[in-house]
N, C-alpha and C positions, 0 to 999 in steps of 0.2 A: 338563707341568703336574702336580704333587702332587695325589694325591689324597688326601692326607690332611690336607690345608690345613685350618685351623678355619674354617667357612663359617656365617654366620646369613643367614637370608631373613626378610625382611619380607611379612606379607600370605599365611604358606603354607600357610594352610585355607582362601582365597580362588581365585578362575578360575582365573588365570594363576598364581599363587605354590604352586599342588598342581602345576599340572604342571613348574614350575621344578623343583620337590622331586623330584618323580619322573624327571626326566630325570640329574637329580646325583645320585640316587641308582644309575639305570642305567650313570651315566656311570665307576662306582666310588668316588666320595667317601664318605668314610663318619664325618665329625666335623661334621654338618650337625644346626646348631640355626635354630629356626624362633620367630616370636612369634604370640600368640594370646591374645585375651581372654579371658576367663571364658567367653562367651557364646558365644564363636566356636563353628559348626556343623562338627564332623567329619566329613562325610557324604562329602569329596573324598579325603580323607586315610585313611580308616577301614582299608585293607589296608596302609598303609606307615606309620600313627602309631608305631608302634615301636622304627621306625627313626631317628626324628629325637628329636631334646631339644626339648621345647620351652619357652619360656620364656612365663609368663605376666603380660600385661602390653599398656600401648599405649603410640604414638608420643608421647605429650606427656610420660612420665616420661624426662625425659634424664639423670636420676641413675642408671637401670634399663640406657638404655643404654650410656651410660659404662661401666659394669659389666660386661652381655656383652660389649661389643668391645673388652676389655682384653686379651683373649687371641682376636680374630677376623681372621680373614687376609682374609678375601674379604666386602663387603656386598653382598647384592640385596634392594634396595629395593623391594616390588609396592606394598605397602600402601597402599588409595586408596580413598576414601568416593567413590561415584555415585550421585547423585541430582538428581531432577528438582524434588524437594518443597523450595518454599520454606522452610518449616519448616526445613528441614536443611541449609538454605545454610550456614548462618552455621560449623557442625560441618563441613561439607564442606570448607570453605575450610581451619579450623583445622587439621584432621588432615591436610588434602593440599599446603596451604603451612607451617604452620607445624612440624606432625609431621615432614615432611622436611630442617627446619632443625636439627630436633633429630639427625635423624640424620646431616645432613650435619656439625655440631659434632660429634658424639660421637665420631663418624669421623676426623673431624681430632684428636680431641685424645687417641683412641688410636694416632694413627700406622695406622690400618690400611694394608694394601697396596692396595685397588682396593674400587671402589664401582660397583656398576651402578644407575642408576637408572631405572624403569618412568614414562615421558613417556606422550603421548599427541601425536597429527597435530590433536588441537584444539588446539594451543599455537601452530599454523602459519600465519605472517599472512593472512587469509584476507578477499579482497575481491574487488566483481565483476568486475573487470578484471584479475585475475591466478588462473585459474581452476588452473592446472597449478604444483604446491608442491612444493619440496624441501627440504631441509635450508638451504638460504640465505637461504628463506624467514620473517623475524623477527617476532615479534610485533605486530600493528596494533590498536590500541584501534576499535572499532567496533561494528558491531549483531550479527555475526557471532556472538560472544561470551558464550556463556551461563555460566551460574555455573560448570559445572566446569571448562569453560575456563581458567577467571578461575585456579581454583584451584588445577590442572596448571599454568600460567605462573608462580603461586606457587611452587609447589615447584619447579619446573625452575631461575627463577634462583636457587635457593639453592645448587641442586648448582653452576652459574656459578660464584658468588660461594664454594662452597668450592675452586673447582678454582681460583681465583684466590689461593686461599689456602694454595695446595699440593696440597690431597687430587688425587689418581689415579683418575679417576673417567670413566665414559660412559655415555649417553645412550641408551635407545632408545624412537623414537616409533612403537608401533603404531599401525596403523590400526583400524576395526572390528573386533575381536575374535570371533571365531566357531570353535565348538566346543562339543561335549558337557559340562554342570556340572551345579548344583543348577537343576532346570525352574523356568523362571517369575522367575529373578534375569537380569538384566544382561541380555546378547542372547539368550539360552539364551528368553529369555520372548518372542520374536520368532518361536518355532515354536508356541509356542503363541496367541499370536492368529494367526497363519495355519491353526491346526487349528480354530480355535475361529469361522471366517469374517471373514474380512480384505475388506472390499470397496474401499476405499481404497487408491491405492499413488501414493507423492510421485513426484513428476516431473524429481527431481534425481538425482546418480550420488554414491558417494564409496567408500575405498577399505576393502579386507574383506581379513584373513589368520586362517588355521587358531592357533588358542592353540598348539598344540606350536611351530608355528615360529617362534613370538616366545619359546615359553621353550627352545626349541632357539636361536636369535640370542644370548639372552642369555647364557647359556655360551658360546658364540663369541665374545662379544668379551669375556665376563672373562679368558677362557683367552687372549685375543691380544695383544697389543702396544698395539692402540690405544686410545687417552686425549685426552681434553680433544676429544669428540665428542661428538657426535649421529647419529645413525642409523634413517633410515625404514626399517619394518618394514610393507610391504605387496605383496600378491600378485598384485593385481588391482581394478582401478576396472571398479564396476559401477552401471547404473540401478539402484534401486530398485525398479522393475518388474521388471527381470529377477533381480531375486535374490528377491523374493517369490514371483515365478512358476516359479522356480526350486524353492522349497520347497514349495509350493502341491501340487506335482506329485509331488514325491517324498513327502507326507505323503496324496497322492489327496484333495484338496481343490482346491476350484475357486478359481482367480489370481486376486486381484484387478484388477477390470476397468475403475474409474471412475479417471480422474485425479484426482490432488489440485489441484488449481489452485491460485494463489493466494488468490483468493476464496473458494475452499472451504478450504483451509488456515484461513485467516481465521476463517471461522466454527468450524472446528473448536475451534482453540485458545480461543478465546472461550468456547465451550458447556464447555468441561471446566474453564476457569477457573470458571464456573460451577456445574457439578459438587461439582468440589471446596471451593469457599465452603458450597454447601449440605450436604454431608455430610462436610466433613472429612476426605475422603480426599487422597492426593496426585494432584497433577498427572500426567496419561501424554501429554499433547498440549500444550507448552509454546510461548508465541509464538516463542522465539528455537528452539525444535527445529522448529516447521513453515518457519523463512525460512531454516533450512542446507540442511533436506532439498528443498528448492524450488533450491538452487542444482545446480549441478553441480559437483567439482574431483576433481580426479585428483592421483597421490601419486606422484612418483620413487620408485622404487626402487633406482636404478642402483648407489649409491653400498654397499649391503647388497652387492651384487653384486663389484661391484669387489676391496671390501677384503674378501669371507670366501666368497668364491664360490659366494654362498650360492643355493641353490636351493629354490625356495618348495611347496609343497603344491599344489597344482591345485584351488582355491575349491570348485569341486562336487564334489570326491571327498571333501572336510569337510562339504559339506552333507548329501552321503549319507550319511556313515557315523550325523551326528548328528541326521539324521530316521531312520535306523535305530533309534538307542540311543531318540529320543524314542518313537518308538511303541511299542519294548520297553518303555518304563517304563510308560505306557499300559495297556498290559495286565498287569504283574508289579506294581505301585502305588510303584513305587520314586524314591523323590525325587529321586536323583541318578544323574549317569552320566559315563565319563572316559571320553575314547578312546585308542585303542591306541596306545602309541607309537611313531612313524616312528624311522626309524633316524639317528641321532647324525651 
């Protein structure tokens, strides 16, 4: 593979799209342009902005990207709004189904060579009687289903419907995302309510991988042969007890000890609805987030395995490093933090 391929990454001041950057950039690429709002936070990026071009702009101008991917060999797609806040459905949807239409058109209509695009394992038909998903696994309309679901399924059939349309494109669906970022965004804020006392822990499992090795995966399979796939991206199915007790331990804070029941789920979600009516804040306890985390399912991985022999991070040697970095920052006041990267 050329390393000097013209490459743009979507999403690459965000989790997972700084360490995509930073792995193509360790990898030797070195004609790697990135997109970025105005607003967008450099805080992931700050020791390697120099190295990337970046282009200022978002997914719904498709004049902007017709433009960069006039002369781009390789797309990776991160870019993805996550939110809980009703308020932000409606933008959620747009940027994460419809922004990736745009990128899947623009993609097609410059001929690029290959498209990765950043899924998600909520996309994966998900009911109570089929507790264990793979990739065979297709979309089920049902309760399961929360808006970003909705809006992952959005963007995934578009990349479908352009691979149907020619473009050379694949798929990968991480699990839980966990890793070192900006404190307090995405799961990275899940150390901090366990530092902050966590006495609740849901009573369901679901699957968790280290960010390097979903932006490690993702070079894998641009750099491979395969196309017109999908590809689970997970390490390990864990309780939710044990992964909070897990962190609980390594930040020297006491595990959450109470079940979530159903019925305490229940009230949960309700009082925060409440909450949030009364003070206008967002949702952090949503109905359809306490009936996933109340289930159990587990996530094949086999097929990662098969075709790039892939071999995944060990869950707790990511949770340590990123209760290390967290309580560094702790005492240093520093907003953000990346971890080291594993070897290629």
């Amino acid at each position: 593979m050329s390393k000097s391929k013209n490459i743009f990454v979507t999403g690459g001041t965000g989790f997972l799209g700084s360490y995509i950057l930073r792995y193509l950039l360790a990898q030797g690429y070195t004609n790697i342009r990135a997109l970025k709002r105005a607003s967008s936070p450099m805080l992931l990026v700050e020791d390697i902005k120099d190295k990337i071009e970046w282009i200022e702009g978002d997914l719904m101008d498709l004049f902007l990207l017709e433009d960069v991917m006039q002369d781009t060999d390789q797309v990776y797609h991160a870019a993805a709004i996550v939110t809980a806040s009703k308020k932000e459905e409606a933008l959620m949807k747009k940027i994460n189904g419809e922004g990736t239409a745009n990128v899947v058109n623009a993609a097609n209509y410059c001929n690029i060579e290959k498209l990765l695009h950043v899924s998600s394992i909520a996309v994966l038909g998900k009911q109570k009687k089929v507790q264990h998903l793979s990739e065979k696994n297709h979309w089920l309309p049902g309760e399961f289903n929360n808006a970003y679901a909705i809006s992952k399924y959005m963007g995934e059939q578009e990349v479908w419907r352009g691979m149907a349309e020619g473009l050379n494109a694949v798929i990968i669906n991480p699990s839980v995302i966990i890793g070192s970022g900006i404190w307090g965004q995405g799961t990275t804020g899940l150390f901090d309510k366990v530092h902050q006392g966590l006495p609740f822990y849901p009573i369901g499992s679901t699957g968790f991988v280290d960010v390097r090795d979903v932006a490690r995966m993702s070079i894998q399979l641009m750099e491979s042969d395969i196309s017109n796939q999908r590809v689970i991206a997970n390490a390990v199915d864990l309780t939710y007890q044990n992964f909070f007790t897990t962190i609980a331990h390594l930040l020297n804070k006491k595990p959450p000890g109470i079940k979530a029941t159903p019925f305490l789920s229940g009230l949960a979600w309700r009082a925060d609805w409440l909450r949030s009516k009364l003070t206008g804040s967002q949702h952090i306890v949503t109905k359809s987030r306490a009936l996933l985390t109340a289930c159990s399912f587990s996530f094949d991985n086999g097929l990662s395995k098969e075709l790039l022999g892939f071999e995944y991070t060990p869950i707790e040697e990511t949770l340590e490093e990123t209760a290390r970095q967290y309580l560094e920052s702790l005492e240093n006041g520093a907003g953000a933090a990346v971890l080291d990267l594993n070897c290629l």
